[in-house]
C-alpha positions in Angstrom: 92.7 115.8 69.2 94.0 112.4 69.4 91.1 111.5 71.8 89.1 112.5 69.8 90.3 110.8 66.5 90.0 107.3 68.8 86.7 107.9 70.0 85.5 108.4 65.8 87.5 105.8 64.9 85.9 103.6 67.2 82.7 104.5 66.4 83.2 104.4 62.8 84.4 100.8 63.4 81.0 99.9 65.7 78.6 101.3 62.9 80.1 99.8 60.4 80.1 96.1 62.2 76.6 96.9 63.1 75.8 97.2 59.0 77.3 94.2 58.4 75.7 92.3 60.5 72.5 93.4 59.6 73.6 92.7 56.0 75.1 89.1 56.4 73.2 86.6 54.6 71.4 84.2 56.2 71.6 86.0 59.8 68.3 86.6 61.6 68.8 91.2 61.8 68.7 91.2 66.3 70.1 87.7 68.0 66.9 87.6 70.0 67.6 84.4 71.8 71.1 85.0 72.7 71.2 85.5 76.7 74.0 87.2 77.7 75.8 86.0 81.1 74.4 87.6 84.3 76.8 90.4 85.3 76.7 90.7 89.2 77.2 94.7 88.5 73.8 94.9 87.7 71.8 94.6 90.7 71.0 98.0 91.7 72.2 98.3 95.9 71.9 100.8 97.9 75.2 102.1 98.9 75.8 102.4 102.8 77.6 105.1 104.0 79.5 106.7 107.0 76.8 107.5 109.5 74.4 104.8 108.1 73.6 102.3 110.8 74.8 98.1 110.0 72.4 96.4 108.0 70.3 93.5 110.0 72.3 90.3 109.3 72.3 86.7 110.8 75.8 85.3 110.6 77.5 81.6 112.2 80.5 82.4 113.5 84.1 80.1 112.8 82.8 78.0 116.6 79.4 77.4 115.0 77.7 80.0 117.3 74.8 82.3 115.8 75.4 86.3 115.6 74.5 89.6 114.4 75.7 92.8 114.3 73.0 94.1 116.5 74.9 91.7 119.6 77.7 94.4 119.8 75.8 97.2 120.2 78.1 99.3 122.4 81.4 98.1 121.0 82.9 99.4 118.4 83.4 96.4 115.2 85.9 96.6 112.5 85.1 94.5 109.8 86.7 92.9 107.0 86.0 90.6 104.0 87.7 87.1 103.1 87.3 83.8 101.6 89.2 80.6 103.3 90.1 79.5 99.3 92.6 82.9 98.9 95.8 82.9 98.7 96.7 86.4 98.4 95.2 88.7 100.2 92.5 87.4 102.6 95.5 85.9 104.6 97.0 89.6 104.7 94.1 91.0 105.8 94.0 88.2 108.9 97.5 89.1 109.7 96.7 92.7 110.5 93.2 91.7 112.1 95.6 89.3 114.4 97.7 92.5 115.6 94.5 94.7 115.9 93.9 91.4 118.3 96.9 92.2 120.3 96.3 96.1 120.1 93.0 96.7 121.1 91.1 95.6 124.6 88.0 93.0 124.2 85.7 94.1 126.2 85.7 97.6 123.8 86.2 96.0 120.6 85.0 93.1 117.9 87.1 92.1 115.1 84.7 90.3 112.4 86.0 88.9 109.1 83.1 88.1 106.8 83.2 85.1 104.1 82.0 86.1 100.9 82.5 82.7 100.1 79.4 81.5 101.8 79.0 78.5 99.6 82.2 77.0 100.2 83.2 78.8 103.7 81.3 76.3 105.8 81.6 76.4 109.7 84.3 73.7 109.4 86.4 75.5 106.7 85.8 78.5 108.9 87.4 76.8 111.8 90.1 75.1 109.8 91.4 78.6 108.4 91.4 79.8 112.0 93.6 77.2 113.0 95.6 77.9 110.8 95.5 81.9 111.0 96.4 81.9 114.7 92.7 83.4 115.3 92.0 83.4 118.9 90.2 85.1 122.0 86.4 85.7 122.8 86.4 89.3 120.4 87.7 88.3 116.8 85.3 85.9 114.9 85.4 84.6 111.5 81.6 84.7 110.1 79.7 83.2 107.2 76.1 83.0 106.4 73.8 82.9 103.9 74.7 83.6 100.2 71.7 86.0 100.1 73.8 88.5 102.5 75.7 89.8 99.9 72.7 91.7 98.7 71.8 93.0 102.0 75.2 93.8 103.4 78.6 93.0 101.3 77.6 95.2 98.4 75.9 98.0 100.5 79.0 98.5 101.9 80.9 98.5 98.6 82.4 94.8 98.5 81.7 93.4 95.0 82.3 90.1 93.9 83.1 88.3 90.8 84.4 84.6 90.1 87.4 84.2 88.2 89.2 80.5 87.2 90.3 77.8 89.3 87.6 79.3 92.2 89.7 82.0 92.5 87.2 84.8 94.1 88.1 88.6 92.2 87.0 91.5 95.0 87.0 94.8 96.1 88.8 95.7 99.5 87.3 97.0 101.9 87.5 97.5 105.7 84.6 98.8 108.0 84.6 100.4 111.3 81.5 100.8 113.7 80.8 102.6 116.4 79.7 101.5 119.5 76.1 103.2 118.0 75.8 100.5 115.4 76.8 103.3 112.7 79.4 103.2 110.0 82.3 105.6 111.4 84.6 105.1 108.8 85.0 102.7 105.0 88.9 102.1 104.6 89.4 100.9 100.9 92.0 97.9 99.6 94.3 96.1 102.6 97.1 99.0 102.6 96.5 100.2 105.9 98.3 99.3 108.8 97.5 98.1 112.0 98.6 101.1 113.8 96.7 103.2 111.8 93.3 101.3 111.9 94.0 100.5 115.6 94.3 104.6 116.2 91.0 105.1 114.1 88.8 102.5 115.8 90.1 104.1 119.4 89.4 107.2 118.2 85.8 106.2 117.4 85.3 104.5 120.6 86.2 107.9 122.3 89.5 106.5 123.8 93.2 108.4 123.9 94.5 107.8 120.3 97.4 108.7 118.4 96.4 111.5 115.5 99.6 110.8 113.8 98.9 107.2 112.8 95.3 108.7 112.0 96.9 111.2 109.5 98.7 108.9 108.5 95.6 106.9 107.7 93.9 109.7 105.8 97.0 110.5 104.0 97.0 106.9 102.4 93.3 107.3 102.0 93.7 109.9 99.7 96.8 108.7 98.3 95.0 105.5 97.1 91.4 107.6 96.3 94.1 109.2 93.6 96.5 106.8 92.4 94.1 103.9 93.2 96.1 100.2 93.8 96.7 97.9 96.6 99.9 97.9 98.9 100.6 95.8 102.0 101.9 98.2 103.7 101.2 101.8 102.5 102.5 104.8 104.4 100.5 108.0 104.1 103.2 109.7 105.8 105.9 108.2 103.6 103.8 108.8 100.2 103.7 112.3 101.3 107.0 112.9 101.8 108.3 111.3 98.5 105.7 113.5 96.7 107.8 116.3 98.8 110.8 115.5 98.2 109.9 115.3 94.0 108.8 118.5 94.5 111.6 119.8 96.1 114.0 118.0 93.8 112.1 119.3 91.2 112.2 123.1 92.4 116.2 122.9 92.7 116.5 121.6 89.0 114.3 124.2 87.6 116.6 126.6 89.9 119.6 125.7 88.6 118.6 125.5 85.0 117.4 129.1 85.4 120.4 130.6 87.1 122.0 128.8 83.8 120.1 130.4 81.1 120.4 134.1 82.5 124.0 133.5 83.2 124.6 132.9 79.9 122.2 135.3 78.5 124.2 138.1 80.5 
């Protein structure tokens, strides 16, 4: 009832400011020339989904070296999405790809962080954010390209961009790993995860001995955040589902005991 009170009320409001402005003297009745801003939610993409091959996409990496997705055809990629400029974040993100670094073996796997700051993430503020990152060996690159790319592969995979103040870039997380087929496998949403449990995924799509409790673990916090939605640094799947079992259990006792209560006392 009280939703639906709001929702008249609001709309009593709207038609009544519409009247008025139609009314006001000296106001043309439609603001033909007004332009509103460009909202970049309204270019219609294609979504890319698990077991839709990469996108076609020419890329310079953080050495000044060319590269595409189709080079690592029979590896298996996980991908991720900064901008040198964050401060939040983008350095988490390059933290974890760091320990995937340590955890995975080169010659099976590629760790690419895509700028979706092409405009100010030159090849020089590429390299400088590496050096400062710690990011090293021949299989993790830092890669930015053409602002046109975001059409043809950030937003396809469900990255979305907006610009806030002070440059500050506003984005959706999102993490992507390929298999060595050049197909999606799996779309990881906000920077939550752990390395562990991305690690175990991305063996598991390479066909390699994984451990399938750091991959429930995974899905747990998948559908943890697909529910509650958020970010957290360092979500547990596991731990979420016990504390949601140990409410529940908690909660069973207390309805227990207030039970045993009220037919003790109405005995």
């Amino acid at each position: 009832m009280a939703l639906r009170s709001c929702i008249g009320l609001r709309g009593f409001v709207g038609a009544l400011a519409f009247v008025l402005a139609l009314a006001w003297p000296g106001r043309p009745a439609f603001a033909a020339s007004a332009t509103p801003a460009p909202n970049p939610f309204d270019v219609s993409v294609r979504p890319l989904q698990v077991g839709d091959r990469m996108p076609a996409a020419a890329y310079i990496d953080h050495q000044g070296r060319s590269v595409s997705f189709a080079q690592f055809a029979g590896k298996t990629l996980i991908v991720g999405f900064i901008y040198t400029n964050c401060n939040d974040q983008c350095p988490t993100l390059t933290g974890k790809f760091e320990r995937l670094a340590g955890m995975l073996p080169a010659d099976r796997f590629e760790l690419l962080e895509i700028s979706i700051d092409p405009s100010r993430d030159s090849v020089g503020a590429l390299h400088t954010f590496a050096a400062a990152h710690n990011v090293h060996g021949t299989n993790w690159l830092l890669l930015t390209g053409a602002p046109r790319l975001d059409e043809t592969v950030e937003k396809p995979l469900g990255v979305s961009v907006v610009a806030g103040g002070s440059g500050e870039l506003l984005h959706s997380e999102r993490t992507v790993i390929v298999g060595p087929d050049e197909k999606i496998a799996m779309l990881v949403d906000d920077t939550g995860w752990t390395p562990a449990q991305v690690a175990a995924a991305a063996e598991h799509v390479d066909g390699l001995p994984s451990s399938s409790l750091a991959r429930l673990d995974l899905a747990l916090g998948k559908a943890v955040q697909g529910i509650c939605g958020g970010t957290n640094a360092a979500r547990s799947g596991l731990a979420d589902l016990a504390g949601v079992v140990g409410v529940l259990l908690v909660g069973g006792v207390v309805a227990l005991f207030i039970g045993r209560r009220i037919f003790a006392s109405a005995s």
